[in-house]
Structure formats: structure tokens, C-alpha cells
C-alpha positions in Angstrom: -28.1 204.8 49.9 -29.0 207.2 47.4 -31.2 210.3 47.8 -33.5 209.3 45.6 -33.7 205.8 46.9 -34.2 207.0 50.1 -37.4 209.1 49.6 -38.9 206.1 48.0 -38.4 204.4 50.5 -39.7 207.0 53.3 -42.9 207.1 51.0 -43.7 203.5 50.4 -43.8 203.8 55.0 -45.7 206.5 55.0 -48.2 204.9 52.5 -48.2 201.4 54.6 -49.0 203.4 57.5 -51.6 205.2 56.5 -53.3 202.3 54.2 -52.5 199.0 56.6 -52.1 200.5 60.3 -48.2 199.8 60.8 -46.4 202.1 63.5 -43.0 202.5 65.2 -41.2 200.5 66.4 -41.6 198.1 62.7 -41.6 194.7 64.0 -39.2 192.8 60.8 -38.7 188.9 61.0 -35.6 188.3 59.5 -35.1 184.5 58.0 -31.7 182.4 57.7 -31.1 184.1 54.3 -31.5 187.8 55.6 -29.3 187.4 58.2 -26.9 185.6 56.4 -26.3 188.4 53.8 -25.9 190.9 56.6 -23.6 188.9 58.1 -21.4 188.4 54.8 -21.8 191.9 53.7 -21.0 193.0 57.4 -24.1 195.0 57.7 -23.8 195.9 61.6 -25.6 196.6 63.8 -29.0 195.6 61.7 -30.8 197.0 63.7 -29.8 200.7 63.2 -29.4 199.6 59.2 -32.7 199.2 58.8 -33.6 201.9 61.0 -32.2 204.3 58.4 -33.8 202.8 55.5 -37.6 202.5 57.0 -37.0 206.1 58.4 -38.1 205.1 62.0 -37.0 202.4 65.1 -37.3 198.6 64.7 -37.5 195.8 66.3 -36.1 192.6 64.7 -37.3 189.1 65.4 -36.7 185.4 64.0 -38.6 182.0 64.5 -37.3 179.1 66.1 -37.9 177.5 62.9 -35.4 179.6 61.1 -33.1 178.7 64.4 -33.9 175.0 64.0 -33.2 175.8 60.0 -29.8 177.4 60.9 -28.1 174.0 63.3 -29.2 171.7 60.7 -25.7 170.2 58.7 -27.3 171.1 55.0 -27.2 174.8 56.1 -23.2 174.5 57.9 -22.4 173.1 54.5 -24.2 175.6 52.5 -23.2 178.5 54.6 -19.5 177.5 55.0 -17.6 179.8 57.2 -20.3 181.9 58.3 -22.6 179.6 59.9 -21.7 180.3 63.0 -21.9 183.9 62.6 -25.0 183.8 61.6 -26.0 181.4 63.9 -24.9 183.8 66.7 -26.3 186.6 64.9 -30.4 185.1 64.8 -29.6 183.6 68.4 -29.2 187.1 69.6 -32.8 188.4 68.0 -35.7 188.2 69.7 -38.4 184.8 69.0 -41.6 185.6 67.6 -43.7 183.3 68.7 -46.9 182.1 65.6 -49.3 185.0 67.3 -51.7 186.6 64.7 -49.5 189.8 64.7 -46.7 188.1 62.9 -49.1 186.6 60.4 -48.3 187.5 56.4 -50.8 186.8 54.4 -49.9 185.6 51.3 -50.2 187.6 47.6 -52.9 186.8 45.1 
């Protein structure tokens, strides 16, 4: 990552902290998608990835809808050989469970 990108990032935290509350550890829901392009672009561990770009510790969750999502046939077909990578991959995460903490409200 470069420099530049780096410090934007660091800043857009530091503004979401300040503005909306958020602290350390950053609790990030990953979905079937996000894990599968860390799986394919061998982005390991994730954990420490996105550590480095937020500039601060995480914590990464999934659903057990995404779970559910990731046995179903449409996404072994769609997924090809690494389903079960990322399978295993979102298996090993933590499950957030629909609690108002994990709530994103959606965009106007």
C-alpha cells in the first residue's frame, strides 16, 4: 500500500472516531464475497491485513447467513475451487449474532 493511500486511510479512522464513536478493536463483518477475494488473492492472515490498513487491532466477524450462503450448491458452483477455502476461512471467524451493535444503517 502506498504512502499516500495509507494516510488516507489513517484519516478517514480518525474522523469516524471522533464523528460516530468507533474504537479499537474495529469490529468488521466480512460477507461470502470479502472472504472470498482474500482467499483468492491469498490475503493471510486477514486479520493482521486489515489491521495495517485501519491503523489499529480488529476483530473480524460473519453471520450465519453468509455461512448458510457459502454451503448452498449455487455458491460451490460459482466459487469453483475455492469454495471450500472459503468456506473454512468464514467457519473459523467469529458469529455475530443480529444485536443492535452490528446494525448498518443504510445510506440516503
Amino acid at each position: 500500500m502506498e504512502v499516500q493511500e495509507q494516510n488516507r486511510h489513517r484519516r478517514s479512522v480518525r474522523f469516524d472516531a471522533a464523528c460516530l464513536g468507533f474504537r479499537e478493536p474495529y469490529k468488521v463483518i466480512c460477507d461470502d464475497i470479502f472472504m472470498f477475494y482474500l482467499v483468492g488473492h491469498q490475503i493471510t492472515p486477514a486479520d493482521t491485513a486489515l489491521a495495517n490498513t485501519l491503523g489499529g487491532a480488529v476483530q473480524l466477524f460473519t453471520t450465519r447467513c453468509v455461512l448458510e450462503e457459502l454451503k448452498s450448491p449455487e455458491f460451490k458452483r460459482i466459487l469453483g475451487a475455492f469454495h471450500s477455502k472459503t468456506l473454512d476461512a468464514a467457519s473459523s471467524l467469529l458469529t455475530a449474532r443480529n444485536q443492535a451493535a452490528y446494525y448498518i444503517s443504510p445510506s440516503l
